[in-house]
C-alpha positions in Angstrom: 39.5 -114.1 11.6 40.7 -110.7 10.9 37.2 -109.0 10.3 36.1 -110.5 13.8 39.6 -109.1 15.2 39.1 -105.7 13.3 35.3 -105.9 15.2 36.7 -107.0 18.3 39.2 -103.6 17.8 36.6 -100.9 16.6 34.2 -102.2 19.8 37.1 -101.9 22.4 37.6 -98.1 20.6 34.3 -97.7 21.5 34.1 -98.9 24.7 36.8 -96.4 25.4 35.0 -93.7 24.1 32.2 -94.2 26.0 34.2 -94.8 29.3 35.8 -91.6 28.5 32.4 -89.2 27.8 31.1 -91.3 31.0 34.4 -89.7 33.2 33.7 -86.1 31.3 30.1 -86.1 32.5 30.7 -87.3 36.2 33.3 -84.5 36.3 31.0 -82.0 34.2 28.4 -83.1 36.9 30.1 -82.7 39.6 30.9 -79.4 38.9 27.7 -78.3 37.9 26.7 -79.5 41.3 29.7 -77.8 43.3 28.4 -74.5 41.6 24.8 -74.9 42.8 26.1 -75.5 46.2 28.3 -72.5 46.4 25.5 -70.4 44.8 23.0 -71.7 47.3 24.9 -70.7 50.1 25.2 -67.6 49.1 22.0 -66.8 48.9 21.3 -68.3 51.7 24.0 -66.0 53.5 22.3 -63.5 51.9 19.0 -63.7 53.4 20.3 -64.6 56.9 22.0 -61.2 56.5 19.2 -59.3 55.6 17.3 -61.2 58.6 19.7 -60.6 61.5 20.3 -56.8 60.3 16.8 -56.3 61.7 16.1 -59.0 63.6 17.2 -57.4 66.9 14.9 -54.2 66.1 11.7 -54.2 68.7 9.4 -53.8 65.5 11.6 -54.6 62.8 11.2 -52.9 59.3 12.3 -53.5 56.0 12.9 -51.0 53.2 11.1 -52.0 49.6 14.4 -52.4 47.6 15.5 -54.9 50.8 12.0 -56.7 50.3 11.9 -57.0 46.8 16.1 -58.3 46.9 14.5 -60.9 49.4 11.4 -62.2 47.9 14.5 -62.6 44.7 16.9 -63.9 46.9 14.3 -66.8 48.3 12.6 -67.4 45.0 16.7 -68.4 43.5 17.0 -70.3 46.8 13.9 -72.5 46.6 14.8 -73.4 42.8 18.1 -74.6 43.8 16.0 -77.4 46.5 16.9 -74.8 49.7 15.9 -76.2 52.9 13.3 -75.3 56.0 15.8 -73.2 57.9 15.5 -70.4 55.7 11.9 -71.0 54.9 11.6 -70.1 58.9 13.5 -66.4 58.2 11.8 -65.8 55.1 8.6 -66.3 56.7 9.5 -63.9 59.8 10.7 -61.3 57.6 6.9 -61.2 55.6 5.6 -60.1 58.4 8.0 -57.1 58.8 6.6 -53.9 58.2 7.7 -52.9 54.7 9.0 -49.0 54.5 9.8 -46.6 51.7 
């Protein structure tokens, strides 16, 4: 009787330890995720910036360095699962005339 309440114990233990990595990782998870968001949006500020900076220009142009932080930003923002909306911008801005 007291080996099956001793095995009884140590499982409970171990339940408890489990329960307790299981709470770690949601919260570990959830703020791995609450980073990728924040990141995301960044860059996704980012590019809109760079779009409506030229936007309004009647043939808009876009210096090399501003290209190259682009093509950058948008590569980061497609790995983190980035939506259509910029996919639209990004694709408007390859067609801007690229300037030294």
């Amino acid at each position: 009787m007291a080996a099956e309440l001793a095995a009884l114990a140590a499982l409970i233990g171990y339940l408890g330890a489990i329960g307790g990595m299981l709470g770690f990782l949601r919260r570990l998870w959830r703020s791995v995720r609450a980073e990728k968001e924040g990141v995301q949006c960044l860059l996704r500020s980012r590019i809109r910036e760079i779009y409506y900076h030229h936007a309004d220009d009647a043939a808009p142009e876009i210096r090399e360095y501003e290209r190259q932080d682009l093509d950058d930003l948008y590569a980061g923002y497609k790995a983190l699962g980035g939506n259509h909306f910029v996919d639209d911008l990004y694709e408007n801005m390859r067609a801007w005339k690229v300037v030294s």
